[in-house]
C-alpha positions as a Markdown table, in Angstrom:
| # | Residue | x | y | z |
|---|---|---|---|---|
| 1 | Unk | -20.1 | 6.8 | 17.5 |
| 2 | Unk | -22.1 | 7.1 | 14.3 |
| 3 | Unk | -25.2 | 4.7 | 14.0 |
| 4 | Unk | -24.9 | 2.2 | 10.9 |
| 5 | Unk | -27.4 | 3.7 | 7.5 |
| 6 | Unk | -29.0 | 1.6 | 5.4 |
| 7 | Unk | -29.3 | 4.6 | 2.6 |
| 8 | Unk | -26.2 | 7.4 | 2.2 |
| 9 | Unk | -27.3 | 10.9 | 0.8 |
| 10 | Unk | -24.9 | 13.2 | -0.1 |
| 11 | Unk | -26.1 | 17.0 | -1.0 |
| 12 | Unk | -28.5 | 19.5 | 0.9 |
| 13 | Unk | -29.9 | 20.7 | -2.0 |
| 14 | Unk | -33.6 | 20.5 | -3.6 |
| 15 | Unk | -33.2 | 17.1 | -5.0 |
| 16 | Unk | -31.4 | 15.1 | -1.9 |
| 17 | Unk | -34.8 | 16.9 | 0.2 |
| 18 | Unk | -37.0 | 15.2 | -2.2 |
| 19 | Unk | -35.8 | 11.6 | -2.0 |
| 20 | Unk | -34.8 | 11.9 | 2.0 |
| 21 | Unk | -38.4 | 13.4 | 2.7 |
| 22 | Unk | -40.3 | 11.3 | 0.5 |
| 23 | Unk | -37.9 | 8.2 | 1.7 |
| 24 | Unk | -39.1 | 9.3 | 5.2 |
| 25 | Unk | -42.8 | 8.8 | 4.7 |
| 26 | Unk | -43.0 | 6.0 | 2.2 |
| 27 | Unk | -39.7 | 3.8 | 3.7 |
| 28 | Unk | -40.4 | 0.4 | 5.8 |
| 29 | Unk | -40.0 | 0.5 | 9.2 |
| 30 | Unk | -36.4 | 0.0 | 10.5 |
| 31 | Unk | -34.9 | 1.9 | 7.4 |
| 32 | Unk | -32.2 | 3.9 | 8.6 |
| 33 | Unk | -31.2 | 6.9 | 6.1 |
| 34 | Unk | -28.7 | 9.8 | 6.4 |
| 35 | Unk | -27.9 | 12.7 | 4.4 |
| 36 | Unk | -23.8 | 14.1 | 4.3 |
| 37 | Unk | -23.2 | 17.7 | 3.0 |
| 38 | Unk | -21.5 | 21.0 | 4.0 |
| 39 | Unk | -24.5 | 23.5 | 5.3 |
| 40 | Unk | -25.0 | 23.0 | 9.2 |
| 41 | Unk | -27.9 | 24.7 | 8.9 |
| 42 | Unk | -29.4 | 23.1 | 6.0 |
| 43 | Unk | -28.4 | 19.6 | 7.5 |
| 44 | Unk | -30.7 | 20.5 | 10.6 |
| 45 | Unk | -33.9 | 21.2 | 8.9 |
| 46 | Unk | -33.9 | 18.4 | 6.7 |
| 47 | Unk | -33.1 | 16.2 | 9.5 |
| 48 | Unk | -36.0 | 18.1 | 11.4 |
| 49 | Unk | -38.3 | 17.8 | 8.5 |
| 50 | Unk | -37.5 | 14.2 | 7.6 |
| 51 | Unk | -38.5 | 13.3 | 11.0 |
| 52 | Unk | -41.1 | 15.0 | 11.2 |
| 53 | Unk | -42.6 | 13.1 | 7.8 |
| 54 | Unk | -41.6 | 10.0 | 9.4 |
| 55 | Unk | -43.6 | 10.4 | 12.0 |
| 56 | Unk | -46.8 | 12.0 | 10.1 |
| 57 | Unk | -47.1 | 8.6 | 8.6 |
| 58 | Unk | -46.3 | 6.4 | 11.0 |
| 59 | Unk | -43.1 | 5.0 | 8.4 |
| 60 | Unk | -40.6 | 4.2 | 11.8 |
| 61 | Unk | -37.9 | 5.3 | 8.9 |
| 62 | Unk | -34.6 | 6.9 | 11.1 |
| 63 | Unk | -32.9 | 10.2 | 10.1 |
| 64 | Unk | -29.6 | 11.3 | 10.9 |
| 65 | Unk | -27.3 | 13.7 | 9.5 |
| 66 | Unk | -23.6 | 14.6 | 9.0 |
| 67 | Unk | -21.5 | 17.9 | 8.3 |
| 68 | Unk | -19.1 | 17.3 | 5.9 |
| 69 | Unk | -16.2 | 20.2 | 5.5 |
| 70 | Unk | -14.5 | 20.4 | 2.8 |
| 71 | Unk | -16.5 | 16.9 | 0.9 |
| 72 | Unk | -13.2 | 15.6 | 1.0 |
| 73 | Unk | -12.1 | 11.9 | 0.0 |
| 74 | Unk | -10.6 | 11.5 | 3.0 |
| 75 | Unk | -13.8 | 12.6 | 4.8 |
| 76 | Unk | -15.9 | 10.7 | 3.0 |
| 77 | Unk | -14.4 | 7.5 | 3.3 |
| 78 | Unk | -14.1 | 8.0 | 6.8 |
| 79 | Unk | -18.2 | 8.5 | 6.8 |
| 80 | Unk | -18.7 | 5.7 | 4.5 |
| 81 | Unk | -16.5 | 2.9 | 6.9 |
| 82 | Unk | -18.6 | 4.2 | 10.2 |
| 83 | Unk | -21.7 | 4.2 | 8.7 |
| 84 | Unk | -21.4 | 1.0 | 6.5 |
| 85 | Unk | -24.2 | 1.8 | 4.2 |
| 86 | Unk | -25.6 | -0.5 | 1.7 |
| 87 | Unk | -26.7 | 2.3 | -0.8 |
| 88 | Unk | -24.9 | 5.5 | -1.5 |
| 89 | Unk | -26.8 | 7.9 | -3.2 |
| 90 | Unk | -25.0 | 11.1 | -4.4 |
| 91 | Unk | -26.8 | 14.6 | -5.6 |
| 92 | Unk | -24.4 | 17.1 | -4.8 |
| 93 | Unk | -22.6 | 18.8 | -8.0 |
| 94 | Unk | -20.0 | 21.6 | -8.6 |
| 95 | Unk | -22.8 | 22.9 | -11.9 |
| 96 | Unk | -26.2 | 22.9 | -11.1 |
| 97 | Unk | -28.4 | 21.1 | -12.9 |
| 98 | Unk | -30.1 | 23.5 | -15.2 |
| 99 | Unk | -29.5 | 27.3 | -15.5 |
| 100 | Unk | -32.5 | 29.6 | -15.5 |
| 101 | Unk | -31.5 | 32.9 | -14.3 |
| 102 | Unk | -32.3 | 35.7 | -15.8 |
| 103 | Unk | -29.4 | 37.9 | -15.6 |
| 104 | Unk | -26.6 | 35.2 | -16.4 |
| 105 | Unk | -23.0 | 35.6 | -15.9 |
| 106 | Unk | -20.6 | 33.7 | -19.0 |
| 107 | Unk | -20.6 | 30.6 | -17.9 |
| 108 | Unk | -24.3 | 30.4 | -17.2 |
| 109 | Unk | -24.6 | 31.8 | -20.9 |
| 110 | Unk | -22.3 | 29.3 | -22.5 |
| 111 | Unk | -24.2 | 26.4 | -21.0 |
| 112 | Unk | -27.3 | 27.6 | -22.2 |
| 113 | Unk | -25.7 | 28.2 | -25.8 |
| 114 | Unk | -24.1 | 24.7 | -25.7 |
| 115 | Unk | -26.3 | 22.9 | -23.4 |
| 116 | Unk | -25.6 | 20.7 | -20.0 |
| 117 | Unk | -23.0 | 18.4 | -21.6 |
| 118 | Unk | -20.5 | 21.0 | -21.5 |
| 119 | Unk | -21.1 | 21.1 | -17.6 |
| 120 | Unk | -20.5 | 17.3 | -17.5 |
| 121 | Unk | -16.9 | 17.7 | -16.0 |
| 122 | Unk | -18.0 | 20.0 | -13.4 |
| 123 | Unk | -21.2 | 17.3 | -12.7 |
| 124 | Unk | -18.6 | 14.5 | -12.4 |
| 125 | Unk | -16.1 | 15.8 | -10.0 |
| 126 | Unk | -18.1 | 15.1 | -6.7 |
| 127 | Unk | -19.3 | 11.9 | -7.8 |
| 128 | Unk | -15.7 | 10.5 | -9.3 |
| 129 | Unk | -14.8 | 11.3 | -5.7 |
| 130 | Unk | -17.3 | 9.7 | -3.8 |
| 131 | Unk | -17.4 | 6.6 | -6.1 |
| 132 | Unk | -13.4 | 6.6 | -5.6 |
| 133 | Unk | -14.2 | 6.2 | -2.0 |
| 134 | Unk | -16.6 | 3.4 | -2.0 |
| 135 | Unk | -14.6 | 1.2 | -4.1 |
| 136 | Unk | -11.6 | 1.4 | -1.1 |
| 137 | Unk | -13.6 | 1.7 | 1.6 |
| 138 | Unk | -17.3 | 0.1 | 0.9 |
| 139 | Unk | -16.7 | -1.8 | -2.2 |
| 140 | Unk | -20.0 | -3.7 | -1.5 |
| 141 | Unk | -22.7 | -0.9 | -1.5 |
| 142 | Unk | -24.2 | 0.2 | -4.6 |
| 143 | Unk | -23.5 | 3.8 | -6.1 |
| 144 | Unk | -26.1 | 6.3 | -7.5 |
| 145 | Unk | -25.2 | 9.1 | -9.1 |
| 146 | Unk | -27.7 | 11.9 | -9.5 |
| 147 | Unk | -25.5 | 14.4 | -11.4 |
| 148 | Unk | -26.4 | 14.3 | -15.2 |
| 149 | Unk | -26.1 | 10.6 | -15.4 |
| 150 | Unk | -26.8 | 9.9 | -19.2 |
| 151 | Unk | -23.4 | 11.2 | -19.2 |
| 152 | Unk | -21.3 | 11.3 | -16.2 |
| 153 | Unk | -22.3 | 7.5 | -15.2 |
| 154 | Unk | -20.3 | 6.1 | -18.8 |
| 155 | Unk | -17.7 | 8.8 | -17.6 |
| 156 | Unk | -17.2 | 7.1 | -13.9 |
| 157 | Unk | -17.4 | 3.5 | -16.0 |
| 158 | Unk | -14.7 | 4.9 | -18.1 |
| 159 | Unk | -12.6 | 5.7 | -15.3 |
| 160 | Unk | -13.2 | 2.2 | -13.8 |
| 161 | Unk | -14.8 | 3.6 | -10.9 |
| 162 | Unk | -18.1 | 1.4 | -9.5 |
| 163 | Unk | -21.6 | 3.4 | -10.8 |
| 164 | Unk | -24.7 | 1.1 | -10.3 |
| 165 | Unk | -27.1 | 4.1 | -11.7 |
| 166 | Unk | -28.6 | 7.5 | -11.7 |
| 167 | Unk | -32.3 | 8.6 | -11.2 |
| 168 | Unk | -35.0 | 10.3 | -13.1 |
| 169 | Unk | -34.6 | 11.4 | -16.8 |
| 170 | Unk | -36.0 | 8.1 | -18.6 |
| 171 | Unk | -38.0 | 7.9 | -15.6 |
| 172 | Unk | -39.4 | 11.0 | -15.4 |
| 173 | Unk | -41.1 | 10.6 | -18.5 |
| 174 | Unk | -42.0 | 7.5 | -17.9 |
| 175 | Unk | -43.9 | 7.7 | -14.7 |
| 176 | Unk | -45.8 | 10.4 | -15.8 |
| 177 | Unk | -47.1 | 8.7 | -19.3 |
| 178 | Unk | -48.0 | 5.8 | -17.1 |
| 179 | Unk | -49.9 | 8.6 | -14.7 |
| 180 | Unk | -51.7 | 9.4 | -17.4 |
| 181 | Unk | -52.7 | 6.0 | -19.0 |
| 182 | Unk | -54.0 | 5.4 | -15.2 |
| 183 | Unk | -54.3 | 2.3 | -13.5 |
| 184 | Unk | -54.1 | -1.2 | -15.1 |
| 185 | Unk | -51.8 | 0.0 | -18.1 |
| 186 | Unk | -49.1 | -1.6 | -17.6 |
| 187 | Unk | -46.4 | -3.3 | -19.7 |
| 188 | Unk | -44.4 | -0.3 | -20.6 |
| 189 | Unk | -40.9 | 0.4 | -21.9 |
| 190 | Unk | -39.0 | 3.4 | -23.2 |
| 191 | Unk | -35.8 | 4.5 | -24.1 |
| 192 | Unk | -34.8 | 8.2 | -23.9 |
| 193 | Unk | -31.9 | 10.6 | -23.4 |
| 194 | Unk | -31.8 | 13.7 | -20.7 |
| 195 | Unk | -32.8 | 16.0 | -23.6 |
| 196 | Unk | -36.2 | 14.1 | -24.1 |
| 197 | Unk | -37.7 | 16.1 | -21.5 |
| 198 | Unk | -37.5 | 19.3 | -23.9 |
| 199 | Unk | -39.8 | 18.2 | -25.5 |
| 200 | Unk | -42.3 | 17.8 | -23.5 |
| 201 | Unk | -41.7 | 21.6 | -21.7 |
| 202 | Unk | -43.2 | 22.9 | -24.4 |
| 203 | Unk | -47.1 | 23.0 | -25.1 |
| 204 | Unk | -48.5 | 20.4 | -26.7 |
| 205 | Unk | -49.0 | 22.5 | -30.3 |
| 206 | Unk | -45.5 | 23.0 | -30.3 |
| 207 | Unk | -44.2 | 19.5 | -30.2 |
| 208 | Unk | -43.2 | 18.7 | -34.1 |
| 209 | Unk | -41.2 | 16.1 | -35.9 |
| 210 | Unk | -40.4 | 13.0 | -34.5 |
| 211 | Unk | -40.6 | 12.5 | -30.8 |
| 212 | Unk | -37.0 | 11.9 | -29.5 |
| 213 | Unk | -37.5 | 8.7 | -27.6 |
| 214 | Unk | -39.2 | 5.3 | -27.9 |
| 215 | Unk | -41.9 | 3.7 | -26.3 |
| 216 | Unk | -43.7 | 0.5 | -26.0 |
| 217 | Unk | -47.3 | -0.5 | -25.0 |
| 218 | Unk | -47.8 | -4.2 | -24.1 |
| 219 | Unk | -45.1 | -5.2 | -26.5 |
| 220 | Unk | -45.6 | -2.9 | -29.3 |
| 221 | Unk | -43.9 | 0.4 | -30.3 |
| 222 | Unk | -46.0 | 3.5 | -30.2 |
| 223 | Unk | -45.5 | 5.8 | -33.3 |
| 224 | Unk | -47.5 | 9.0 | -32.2 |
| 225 | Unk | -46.1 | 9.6 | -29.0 |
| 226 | Unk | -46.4 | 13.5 | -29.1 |
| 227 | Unk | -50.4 | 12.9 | -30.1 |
| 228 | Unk | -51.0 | 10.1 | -27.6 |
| 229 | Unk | -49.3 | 12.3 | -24.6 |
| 230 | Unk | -50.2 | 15.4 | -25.5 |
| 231 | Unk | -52.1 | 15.9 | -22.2 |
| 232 | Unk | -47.8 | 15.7 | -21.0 |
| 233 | Unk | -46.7 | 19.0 | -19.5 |
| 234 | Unk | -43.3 | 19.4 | -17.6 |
| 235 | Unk | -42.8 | 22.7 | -15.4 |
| 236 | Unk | -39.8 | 24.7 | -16.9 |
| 237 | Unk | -37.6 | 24.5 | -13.8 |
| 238 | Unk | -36.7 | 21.3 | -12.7 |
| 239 | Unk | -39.5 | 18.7 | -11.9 |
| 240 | Unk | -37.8 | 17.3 | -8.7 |
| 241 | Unk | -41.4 | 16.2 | -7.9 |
| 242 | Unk | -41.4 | 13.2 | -10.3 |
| 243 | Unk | -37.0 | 13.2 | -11.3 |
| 244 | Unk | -36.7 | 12.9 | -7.2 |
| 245 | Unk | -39.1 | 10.4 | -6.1 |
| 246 | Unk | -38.6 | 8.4 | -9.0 |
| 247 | Unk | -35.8 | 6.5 | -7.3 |
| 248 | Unk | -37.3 | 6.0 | -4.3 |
| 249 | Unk | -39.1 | 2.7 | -4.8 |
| 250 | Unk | -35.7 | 1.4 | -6.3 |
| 251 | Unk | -33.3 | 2.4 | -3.6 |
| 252 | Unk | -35.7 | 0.9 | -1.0 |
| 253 | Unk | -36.1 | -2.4 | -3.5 |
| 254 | Unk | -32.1 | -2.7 | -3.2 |
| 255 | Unk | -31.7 | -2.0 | 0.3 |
| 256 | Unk | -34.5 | -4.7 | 1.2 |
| 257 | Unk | -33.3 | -7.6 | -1.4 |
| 258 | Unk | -36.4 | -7.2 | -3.7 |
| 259 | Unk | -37.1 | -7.5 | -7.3 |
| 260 | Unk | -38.0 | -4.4 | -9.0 |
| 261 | Unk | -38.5 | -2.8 | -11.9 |
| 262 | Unk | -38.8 | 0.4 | -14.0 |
| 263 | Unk | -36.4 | 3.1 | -15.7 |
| 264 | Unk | -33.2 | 4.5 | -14.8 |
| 265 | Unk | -29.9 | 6.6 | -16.6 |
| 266 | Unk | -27.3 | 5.1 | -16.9 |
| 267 | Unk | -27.7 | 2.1 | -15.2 |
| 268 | Unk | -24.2 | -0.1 | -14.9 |
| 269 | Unk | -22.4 | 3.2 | -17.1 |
| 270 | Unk | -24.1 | 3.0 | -19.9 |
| 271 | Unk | -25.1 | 6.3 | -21.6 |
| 272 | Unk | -28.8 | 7.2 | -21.7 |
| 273 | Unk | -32.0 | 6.4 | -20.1 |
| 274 | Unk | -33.4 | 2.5 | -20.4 |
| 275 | Unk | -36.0 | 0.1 | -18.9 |
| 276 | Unk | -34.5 | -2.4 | -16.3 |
| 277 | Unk | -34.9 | -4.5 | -13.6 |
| 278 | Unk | -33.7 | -5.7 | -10.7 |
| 279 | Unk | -33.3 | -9.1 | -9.4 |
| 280 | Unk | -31.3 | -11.8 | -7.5 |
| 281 | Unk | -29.7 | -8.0 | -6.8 |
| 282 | Unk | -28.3 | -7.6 | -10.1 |
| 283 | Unk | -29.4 | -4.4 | -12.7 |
| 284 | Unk | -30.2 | -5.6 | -16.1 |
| 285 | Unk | -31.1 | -4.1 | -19.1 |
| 286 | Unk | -35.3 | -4.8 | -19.3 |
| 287 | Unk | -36.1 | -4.3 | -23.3 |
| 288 | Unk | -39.3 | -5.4 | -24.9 |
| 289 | Unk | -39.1 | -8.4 | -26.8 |
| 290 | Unk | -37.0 | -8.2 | -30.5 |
| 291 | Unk | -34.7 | -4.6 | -29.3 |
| 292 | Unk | -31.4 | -6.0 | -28.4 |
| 293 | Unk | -28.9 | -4.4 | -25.4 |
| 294 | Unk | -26.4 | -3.3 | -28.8 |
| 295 | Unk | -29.5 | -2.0 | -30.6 |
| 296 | Unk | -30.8 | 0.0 | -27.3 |
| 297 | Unk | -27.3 | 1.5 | -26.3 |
| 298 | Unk | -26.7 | 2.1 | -29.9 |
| 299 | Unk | -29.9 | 4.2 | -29.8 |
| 300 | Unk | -28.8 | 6.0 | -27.1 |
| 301 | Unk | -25.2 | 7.0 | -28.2 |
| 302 | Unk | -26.2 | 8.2 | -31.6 |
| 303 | Unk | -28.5 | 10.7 | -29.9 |
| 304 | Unk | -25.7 | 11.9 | -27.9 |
| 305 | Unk | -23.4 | 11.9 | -30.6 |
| 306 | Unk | -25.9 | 14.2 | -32.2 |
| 307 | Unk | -26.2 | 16.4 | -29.1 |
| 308 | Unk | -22.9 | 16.7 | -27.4 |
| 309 | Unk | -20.7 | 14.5 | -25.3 |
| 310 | Unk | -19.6 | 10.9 | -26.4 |
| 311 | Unk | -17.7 | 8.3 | -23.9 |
| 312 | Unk | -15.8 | 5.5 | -26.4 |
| 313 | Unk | -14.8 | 2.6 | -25.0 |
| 314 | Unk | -11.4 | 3.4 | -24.7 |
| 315 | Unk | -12.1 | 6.0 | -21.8 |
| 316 | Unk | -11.8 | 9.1 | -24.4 |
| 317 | Unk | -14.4 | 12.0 | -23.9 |
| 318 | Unk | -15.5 | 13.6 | -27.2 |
| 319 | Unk | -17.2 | 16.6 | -27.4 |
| 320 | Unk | -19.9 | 16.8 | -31.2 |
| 321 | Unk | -22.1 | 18.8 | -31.9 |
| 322 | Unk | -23.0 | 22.3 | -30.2 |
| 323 | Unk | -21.4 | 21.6 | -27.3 |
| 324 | Unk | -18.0 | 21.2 | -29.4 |
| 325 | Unk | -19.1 | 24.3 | -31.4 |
| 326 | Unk | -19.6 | 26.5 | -28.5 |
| 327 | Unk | -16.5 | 25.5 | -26.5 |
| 328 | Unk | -14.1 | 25.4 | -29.2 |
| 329 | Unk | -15.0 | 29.4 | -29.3 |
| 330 | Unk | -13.8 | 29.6 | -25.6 |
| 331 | Unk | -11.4 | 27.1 | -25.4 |
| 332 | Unk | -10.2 | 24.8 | -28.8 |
| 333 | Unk | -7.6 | 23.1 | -25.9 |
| 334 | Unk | -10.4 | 21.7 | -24.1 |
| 335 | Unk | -12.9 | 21.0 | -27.4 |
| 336 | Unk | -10.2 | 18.3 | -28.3 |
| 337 | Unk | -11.5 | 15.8 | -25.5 |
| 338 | Unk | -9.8 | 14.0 | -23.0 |
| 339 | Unk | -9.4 | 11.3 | -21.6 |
| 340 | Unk | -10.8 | 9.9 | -18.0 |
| 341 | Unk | -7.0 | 9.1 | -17.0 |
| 342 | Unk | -6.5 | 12.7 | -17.2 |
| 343 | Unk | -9.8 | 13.9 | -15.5 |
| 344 | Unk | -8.1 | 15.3 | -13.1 |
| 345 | Unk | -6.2 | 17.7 | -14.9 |
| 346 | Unk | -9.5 | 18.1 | -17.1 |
| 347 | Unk | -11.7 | 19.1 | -14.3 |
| 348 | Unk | -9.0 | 21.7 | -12.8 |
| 349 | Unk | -9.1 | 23.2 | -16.8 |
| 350 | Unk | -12.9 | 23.5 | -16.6 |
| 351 | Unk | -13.1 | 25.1 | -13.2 |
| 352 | Unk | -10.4 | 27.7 | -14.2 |
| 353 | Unk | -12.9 | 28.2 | -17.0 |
| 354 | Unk | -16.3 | 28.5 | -15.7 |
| 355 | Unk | -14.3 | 30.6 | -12.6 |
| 356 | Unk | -13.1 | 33.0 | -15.7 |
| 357 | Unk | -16.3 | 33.3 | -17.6 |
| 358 | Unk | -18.3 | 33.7 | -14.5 |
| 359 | Unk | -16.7 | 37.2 | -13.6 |
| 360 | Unk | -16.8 | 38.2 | -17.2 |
| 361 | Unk | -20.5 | 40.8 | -17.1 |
């Protein structure tokens, strides 16, 4: 009979490693955390190596781990009722989260072209599934979603499925200017879509125009952002070190009861990344004094209206910008939209797609 989890991970990839090992040597004593995916093999080295961590630091956190074949609902659900977790955390995605190689096939070449939101179909499906599943079967734990959540969290919200948050993007950014203020500089608050990070990729020289977030220091906005972190550098592949570990300290703040704060993407659906907090167990919106929750979600949605994929309000996906312009060259049927009633049918369109233009040379 499975042992009851305090923490659910689904995935086997880079990222689920990074939270369950760092989860492992940083979690209280008598946290129990286990990771769901397909690989056998890959299942039994994190395991190994998450215990291992757990006892290098003397954390007392528990690991165990379960294959999953196919990540069905029905399997999933089943997991979820033995296990009764009170977090469930999910990384594992049909798209990957950036594309790099340098040989790549269609698909991988339209993404670059269009950029990630054209991927945010393929990100969803394993989350809308998972999130499906807690509602019926473990309606009280909270729900992370790790896949592109600037996105695909107002796309689950849409679809009236239960999304509590995502990790990293707004937070990546974040903990690294605070790393770089050092200690004692607290008191600060930012607001910043996926495609911030860009930025911030590039040398310091190269930054120009306005920076595209907002910050504040002790109350007050910051107007030279790119000159004040210009010591900033982001790795070009992605920085799981900080994205990661970033929702560490908050999954084991939920887990134990605990106030906490700090950033996260799209926290309760919304689209975009945002300072919050947590308290009395509930996820609010944390804004520095005189930026309202319209004018900070506002913000937000007219970056990605500029950039690529919009959610409304009435559950319809648009597509703007480059995104639309690249797949209305491929496919004008699926530039239209849809909406999250029909994801279904949406996401079997996209994989017949991306399955099409990935044998193409």
């Amino acid at each position: 009979m499975a042992t009851k989890a305090d923490i659910l991970i689904f995935g086997t990839g880079n990222f689920a490693a990074r939270i369950l090992f760092d989860l492992a040597a940083t979690g209280p004593a008598g946290l129990s955390v286990a990771i769901a995916g397909r690989n056998e093999d890959r299942l039994a080295w994190l395991r190994t190596a998450a215990r291992a961590r757990a006892a290098m630091f003397g954390t007392g956190v528990s690991i165990a781990e379960h294959r999953l074949d196919p990540l069905s609902g029905e399997a999933v659900s089943g997991l979820l009722s033995a296990l009764a977790p009170r977090l469930v955390v999910n990384t594992a995605s049909i798209q990957g989260g950036r594309t790099t190689t340098d040989r790549p096939d269609g698909w991988a070449r339209l993404v670059q072209k269009a950029g990630l939101g054209i991927s945010a179909v393929l990100q969803a499906r394993i989350s809308a599934v998972i999130a499906a599943c807690v509602a019926a079967t473990a309606p009280g734990a909270a729900f992370v979603n790790c896949c592109y959540p600037d996105v695909v969290n107002p796309m689950l919200a849409a679809a009236g499925l239960p999304i509590t948050s995502g990790i990293g993007n707004v937070a990546i950014l974040a903990h690294a200017f605070t790393g770089e203020l050092g200690p004692g500089q607290g008191g600060l608050r930012m607001l910043a879509q996926h495609a911030a990070l860009s930025a911030f990729r590039r040398r310091a020289e190269e930054r120009t125009g306005p920076a595209p977030l907002r910050l504040w220091l002790g109350g007050q906005e910051v107007a030279d952002i790119f000159e004040r972190f210009a010591s900033v550098k982001l790795a070009p592949e992605p920085v799981i070190d900080i994205s990661g570990a970033s929702g560490v300290p908050f999954f084991i703040a939920l887990v134990q009861g605990r106030d906490w704060h700090g950033h996260l993407p799209g926290p309760n659906g919304l689209s975009g990344g945002y300072p919050v907090k947590l308290a009395g167990g509930r996820l609010e919106l944390d804004l520095p004094e005189g930026l309202s929750a319209e004018d900070a979600v506002a913000w937000n949605i007219r970056f990605e209206e500029a950039n690529g994929v919009v959610v409304g309000r009435d559950g319809r996906v648009r597509y703007t910008g480059r995104v639309e312009a690249a797949l209305r060259e491929v496919s004008p049927e699926l530039a239209g939209g849809f909406d999250m009633a029909e994801f279904a049918a949406a996401y079997e369109a996209y994989s017949a797609l991306s399955t099409a233009l990935r044998e193409r040379a």
